[in-house]
C-alpha positions as CSV (number, residue, x, y, z in Angstrom):
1,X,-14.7,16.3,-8.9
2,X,-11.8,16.4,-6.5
3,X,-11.4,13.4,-4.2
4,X,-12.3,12.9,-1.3
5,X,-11.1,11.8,2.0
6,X,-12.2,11.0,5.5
7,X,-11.2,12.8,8.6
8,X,-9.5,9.5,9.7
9,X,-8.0,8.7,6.6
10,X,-6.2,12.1,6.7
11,X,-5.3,11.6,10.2
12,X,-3.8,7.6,9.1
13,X,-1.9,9.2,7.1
14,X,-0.5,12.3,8.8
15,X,0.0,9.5,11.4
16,X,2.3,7.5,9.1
17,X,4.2,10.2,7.7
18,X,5.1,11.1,11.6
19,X,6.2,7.6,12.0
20,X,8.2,7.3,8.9
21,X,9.9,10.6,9.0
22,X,10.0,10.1,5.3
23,X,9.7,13.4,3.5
24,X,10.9,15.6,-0.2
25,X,14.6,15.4,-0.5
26,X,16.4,18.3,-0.8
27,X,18.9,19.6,-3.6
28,X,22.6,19.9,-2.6
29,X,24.5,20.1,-5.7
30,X,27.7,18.2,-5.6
31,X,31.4,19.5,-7.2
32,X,30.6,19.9,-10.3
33,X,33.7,22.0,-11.1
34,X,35.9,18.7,-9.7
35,X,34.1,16.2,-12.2
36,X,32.1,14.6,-9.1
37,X,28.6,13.7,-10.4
38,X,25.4,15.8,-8.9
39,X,24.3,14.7,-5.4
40,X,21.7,15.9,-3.4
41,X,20.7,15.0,0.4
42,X,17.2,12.8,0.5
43,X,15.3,12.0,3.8
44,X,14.6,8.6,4.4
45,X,13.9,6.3,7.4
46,X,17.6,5.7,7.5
47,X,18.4,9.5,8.4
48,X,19.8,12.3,5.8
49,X,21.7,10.1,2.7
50,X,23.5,11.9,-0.1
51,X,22.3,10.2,-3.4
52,X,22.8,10.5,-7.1
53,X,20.8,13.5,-8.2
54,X,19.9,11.4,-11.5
55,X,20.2,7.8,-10.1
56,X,21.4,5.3,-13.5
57,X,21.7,2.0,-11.7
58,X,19.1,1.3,-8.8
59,X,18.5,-1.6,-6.7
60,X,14.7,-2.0,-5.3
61,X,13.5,-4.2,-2.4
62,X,10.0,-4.6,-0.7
63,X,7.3,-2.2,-1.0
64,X,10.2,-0.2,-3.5
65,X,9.6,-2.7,-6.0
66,X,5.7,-2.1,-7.5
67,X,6.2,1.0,-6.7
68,X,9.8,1.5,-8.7
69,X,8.7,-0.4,-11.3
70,X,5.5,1.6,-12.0
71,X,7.4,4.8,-12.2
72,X,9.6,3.2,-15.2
73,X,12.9,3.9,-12.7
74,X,16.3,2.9,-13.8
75,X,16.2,-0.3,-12.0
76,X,18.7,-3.3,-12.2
77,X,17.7,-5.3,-9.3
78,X,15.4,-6.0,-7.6
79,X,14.1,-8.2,-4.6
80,X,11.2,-10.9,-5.1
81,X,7.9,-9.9,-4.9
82,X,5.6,-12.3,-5.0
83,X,2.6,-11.3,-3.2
84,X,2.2,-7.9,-5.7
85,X,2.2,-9.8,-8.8
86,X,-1.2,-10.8,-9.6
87,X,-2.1,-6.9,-9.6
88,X,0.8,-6.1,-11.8
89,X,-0.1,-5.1,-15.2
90,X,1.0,-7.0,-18.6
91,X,3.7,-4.8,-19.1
92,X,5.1,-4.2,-15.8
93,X,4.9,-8.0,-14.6
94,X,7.3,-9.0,-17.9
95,X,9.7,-5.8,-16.3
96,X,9.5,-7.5,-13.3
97,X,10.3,-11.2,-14.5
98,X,13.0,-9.8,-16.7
99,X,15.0,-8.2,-13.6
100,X,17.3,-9.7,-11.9
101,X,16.4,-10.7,-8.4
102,X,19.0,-9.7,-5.6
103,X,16.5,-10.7,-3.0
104,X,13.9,-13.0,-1.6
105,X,10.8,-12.1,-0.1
106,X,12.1,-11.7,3.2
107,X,14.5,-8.9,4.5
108,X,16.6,-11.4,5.4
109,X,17.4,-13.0,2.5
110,X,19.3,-10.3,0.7
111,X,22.1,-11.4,-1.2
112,X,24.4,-8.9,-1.1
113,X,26.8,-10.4,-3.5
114,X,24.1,-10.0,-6.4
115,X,23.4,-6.7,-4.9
116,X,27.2,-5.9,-5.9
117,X,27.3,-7.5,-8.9
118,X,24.5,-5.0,-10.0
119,X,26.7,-2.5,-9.8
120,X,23.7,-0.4,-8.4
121,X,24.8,3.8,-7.6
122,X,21.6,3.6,-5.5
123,X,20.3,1.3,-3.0
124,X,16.2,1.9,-2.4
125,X,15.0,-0.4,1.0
126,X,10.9,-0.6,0.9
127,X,10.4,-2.8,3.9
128,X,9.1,-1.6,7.0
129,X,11.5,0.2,10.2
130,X,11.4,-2.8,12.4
131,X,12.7,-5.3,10.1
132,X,15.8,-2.9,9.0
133,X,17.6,-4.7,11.7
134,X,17.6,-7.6,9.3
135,X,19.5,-6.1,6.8
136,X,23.1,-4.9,7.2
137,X,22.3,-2.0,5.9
138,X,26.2,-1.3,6.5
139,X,27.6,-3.8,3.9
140,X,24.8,-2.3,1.3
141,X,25.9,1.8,2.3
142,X,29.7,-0.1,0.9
143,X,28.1,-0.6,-2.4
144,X,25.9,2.5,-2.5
145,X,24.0,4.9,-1.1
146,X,20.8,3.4,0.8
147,X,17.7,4.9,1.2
148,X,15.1,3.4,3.5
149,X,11.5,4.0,2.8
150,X,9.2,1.6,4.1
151,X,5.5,1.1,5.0
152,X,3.7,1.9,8.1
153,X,0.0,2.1,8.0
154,X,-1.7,0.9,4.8
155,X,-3.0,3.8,3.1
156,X,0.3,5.7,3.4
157,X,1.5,4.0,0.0
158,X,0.7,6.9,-1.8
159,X,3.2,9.1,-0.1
160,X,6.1,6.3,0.2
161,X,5.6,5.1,-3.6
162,X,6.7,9.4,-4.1
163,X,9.3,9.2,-1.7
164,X,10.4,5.9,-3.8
165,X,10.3,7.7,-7.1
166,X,11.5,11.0,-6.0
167,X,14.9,9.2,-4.4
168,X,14.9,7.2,-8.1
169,X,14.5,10.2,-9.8
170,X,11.3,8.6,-11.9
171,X,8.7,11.4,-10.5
172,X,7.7,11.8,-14.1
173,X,5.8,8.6,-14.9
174,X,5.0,8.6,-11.4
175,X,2.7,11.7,-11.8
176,X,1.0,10.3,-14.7
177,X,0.3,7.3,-12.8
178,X,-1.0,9.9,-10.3
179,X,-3.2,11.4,-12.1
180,X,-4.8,8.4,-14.1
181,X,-5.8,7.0,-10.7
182,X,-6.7,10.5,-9.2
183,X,-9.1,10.8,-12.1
184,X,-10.6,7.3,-12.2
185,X,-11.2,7.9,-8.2
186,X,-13.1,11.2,-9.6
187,X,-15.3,9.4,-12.1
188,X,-16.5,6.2,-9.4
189,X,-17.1,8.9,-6.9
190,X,-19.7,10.5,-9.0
191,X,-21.1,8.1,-10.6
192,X,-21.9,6.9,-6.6
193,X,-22.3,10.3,-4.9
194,X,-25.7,10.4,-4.3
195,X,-26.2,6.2,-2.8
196,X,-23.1,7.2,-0.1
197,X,-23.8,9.4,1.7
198,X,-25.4,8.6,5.0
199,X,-23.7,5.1,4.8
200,X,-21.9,3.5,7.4
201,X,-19.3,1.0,6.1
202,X,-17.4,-1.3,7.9
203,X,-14.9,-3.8,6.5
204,X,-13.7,-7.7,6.9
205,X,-10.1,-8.4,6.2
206,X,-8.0,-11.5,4.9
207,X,-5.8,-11.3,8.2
208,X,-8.0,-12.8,11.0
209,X,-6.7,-16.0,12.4
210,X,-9.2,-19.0,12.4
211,X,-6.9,-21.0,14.8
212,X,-7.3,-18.3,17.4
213,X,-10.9,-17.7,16.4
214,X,-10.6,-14.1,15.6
215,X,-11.2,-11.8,12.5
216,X,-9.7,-8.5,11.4
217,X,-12.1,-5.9,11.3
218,X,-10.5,-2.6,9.5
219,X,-11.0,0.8,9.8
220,X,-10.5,3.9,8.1
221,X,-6.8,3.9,6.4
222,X,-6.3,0.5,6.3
223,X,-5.7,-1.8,3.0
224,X,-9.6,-2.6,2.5
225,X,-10.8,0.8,2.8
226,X,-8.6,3.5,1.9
227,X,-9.1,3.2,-1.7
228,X,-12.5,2.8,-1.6
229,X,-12.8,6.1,1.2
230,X,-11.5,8.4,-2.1
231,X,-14.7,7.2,-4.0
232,X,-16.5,9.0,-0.8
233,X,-17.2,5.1,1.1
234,X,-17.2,6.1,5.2
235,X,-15.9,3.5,7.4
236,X,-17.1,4.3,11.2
237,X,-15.6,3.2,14.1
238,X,-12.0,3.1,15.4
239,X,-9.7,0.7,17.0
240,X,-10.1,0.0,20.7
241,X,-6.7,-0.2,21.6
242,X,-4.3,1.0,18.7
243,X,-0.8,-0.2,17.8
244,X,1.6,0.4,15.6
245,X,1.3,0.7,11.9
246,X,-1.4,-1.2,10.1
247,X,-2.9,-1.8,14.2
248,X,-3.4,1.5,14.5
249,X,-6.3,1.1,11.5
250,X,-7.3,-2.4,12.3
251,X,-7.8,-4.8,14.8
252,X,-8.7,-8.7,16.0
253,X,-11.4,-9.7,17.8
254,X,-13.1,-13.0,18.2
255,X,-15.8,-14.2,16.5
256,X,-18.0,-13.8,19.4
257,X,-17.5,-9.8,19.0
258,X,-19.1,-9.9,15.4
259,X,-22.4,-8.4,16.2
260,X,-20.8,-5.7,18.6
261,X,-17.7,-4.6,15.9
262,X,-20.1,-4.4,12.6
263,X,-23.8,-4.4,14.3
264,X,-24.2,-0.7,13.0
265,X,-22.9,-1.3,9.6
266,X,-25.2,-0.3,6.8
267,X,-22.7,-1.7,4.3
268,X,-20.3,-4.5,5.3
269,X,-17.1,-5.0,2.2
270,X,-14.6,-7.9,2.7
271,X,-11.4,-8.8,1.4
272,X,-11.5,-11.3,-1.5
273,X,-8.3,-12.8,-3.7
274,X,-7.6,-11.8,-7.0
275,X,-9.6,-14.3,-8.4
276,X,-12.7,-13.2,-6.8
277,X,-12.4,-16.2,-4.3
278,X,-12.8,-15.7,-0.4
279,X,-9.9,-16.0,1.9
280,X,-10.1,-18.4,4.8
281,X,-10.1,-16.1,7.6
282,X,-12.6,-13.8,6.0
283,X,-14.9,-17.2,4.6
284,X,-14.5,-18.3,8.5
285,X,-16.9,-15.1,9.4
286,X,-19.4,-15.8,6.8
287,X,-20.1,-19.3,8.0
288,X,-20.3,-17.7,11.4
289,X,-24.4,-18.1,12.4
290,X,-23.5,-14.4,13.6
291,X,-22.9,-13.3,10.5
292,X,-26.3,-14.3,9.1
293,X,-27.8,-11.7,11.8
294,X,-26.2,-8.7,10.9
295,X,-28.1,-5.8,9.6
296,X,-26.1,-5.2,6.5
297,X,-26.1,-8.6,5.9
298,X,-29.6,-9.4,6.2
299,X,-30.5,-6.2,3.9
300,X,-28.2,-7.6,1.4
301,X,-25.2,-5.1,1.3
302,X,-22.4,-7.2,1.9
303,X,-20.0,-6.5,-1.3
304,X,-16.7,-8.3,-1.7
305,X,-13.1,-6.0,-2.7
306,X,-10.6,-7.5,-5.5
307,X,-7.1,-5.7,-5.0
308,X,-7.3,-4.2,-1.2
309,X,-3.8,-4.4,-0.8
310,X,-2.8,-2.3,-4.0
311,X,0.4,-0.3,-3.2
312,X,0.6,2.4,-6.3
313,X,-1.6,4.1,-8.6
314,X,-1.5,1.3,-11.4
315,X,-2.7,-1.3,-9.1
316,X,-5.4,1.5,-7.1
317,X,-6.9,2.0,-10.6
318,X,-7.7,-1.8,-10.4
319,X,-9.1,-1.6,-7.1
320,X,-11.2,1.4,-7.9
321,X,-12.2,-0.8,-11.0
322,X,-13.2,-3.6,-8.5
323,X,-15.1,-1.3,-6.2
324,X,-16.9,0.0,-9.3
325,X,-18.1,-3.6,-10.0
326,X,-18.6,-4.3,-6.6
327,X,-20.4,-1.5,-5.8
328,X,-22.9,-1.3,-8.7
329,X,-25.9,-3.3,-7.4
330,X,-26.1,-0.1,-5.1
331,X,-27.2,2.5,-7.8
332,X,-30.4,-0.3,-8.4
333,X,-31.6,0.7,-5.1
């Protein structure tokens, strides 16, 4: 069974493709004949940058580094990564201890001397366009070639994680990654085809702030959904005033706004921690007395999401996984 996608998904991410203007590199052989290595000219945020045909020596940061690490590329250094590691697997979390870190979790703390030292022959940037500007990208292009692919609205990670690989030349474990995901996303999505359809779905996310008394309602595209939309999940709505990025697939209302923004919800899903345990922001809106009222609430079909902000097919395959579990009181319907 094929996956499959809502209209808004597709448009999220057809959006975030335009906004990247990430895309597949092209060949452009270098001089061969002159003992220069192969080259070829990749598209990135950062405009048209020759690279290494076969990188040997590549630096990650930001979004690059799950993603980079996953695809078993050539890497040497990479940036911290903090947030990504509880849905790491075993094997890639040890990888990702063992690797020198040439960055902190912030753009701005890239140490460019440890970037040097690395001796990298590629440079791959996975943070998003706006915070470019604090990196000097022109001290990094001195050590290598820098290619900037970063994130823009959630559910676009499948396409930047293949830019990522593609520009490390690690498309090969990336595919099989791929495809194990593409074929667990198969198997929930039957196994759940026939509870839903007809449902609408709305979801809570761990971004709301309690200080200002809002909560983040997301929509289709965005990190709590878009992995459960290719197990056939339909989130309705659409945000009232769209941003940029990750706003244009969620948004912030106050608390008073509960009943309007997920009043026609059959199913409500929310954002929990790794553990299972509920974030503040989204733990603030279940002890709202608002909350109790809602439809899907009071039928019961409020189900929480492990992994909603899974970046690559390794850690989608544990989100599917979680949605599975989550999920299963439906089929006892």
């Amino acid at each position: 069974m094929s996956i499959r996608r809502s209209a808004g998904l597709v448009g999220a991410v057809a959006l975030a493709l335009a906004l990247t203007g990430c895309g597949a590199s092209s060949s452009d052989d270098g001089d061969e004949a002159s003992g220069s290595a192969k080259t070829r000219v990749f598209t990135a945020d950062n405009g048209k940058i020759t690279i290494p045909a076969d990188p040997q020596r590549v630096v990650a940061t930001g979004y690059a580094v799950p993603a980079l690490i996953e695809a078993d590329a050539p890497l040497v250094g990479i940036s911290s990564w903090q947030r990504g590691e509880p849905m790491m697997s075993d094997e890639d979390l040890a990888t990702y201890t063992s690797l020198p870190k040439v960055a902190g979790e912030q753009a701005a703390e890239t140490n460019y001397e440890a970037v040097a030292e690395a001796e990298p022959d590629l440079i791959v940037i996975g943070v998003p366009a706006p915070v470019l500007g604090d990196i000097d990208v022109e001290r990094l292009e001195s050590i290598a070639p820098v290619v900037a692919i970063g994130p823009t609205v959630p559910s676009a990670w499948r396409d930047l994680s293949r830019d990522q690989a593609d520009a490390a030349g690690a498309l090969e474990e990336f595919d099989a990654r791929q495809k194990e995901y593409e074929d667990r996303a198969a198997e929930v999505a039957a196994r759940y085809e026939d509870v839903l359809g007809g449902l609408e779905f709305g979801h809570v996310g761990a971004y709301g702030e309690v200080a200002k008394g809002t909560f983040q309602r997301e929509f289709s595209g965005s990190w709590g959904t878009n992995i459960a939309e290719d197990i056939g999940a339909t989130y309705y709505g659409e945000v009232k005033e769209p941003g940029p990025g990750s706003r244009s697939v969620s948004e912030y209302p106050s608390i008073e706004e509960l009943p309007e923004s997920l009043g026609e919800a059959d199913v409500i899903t929310y954002s929990v921690q790794a553990d299972g345990s509920v974030p503040e922001a989204v733990r603030y809106v279940m002890d709202s007395p608002l909350w109790d009222n809602l439809p899907a609430v009071k039928a019961g079909k409020t189900f929480p999401i492990r992994y909603t902000e899974a970046a690559t097919h390794g850690q989608g395959i544990q989100t599917l996984d979680a949605i599975d579990e989550a999920f299963a009181p439906l089929l006892d319907r």
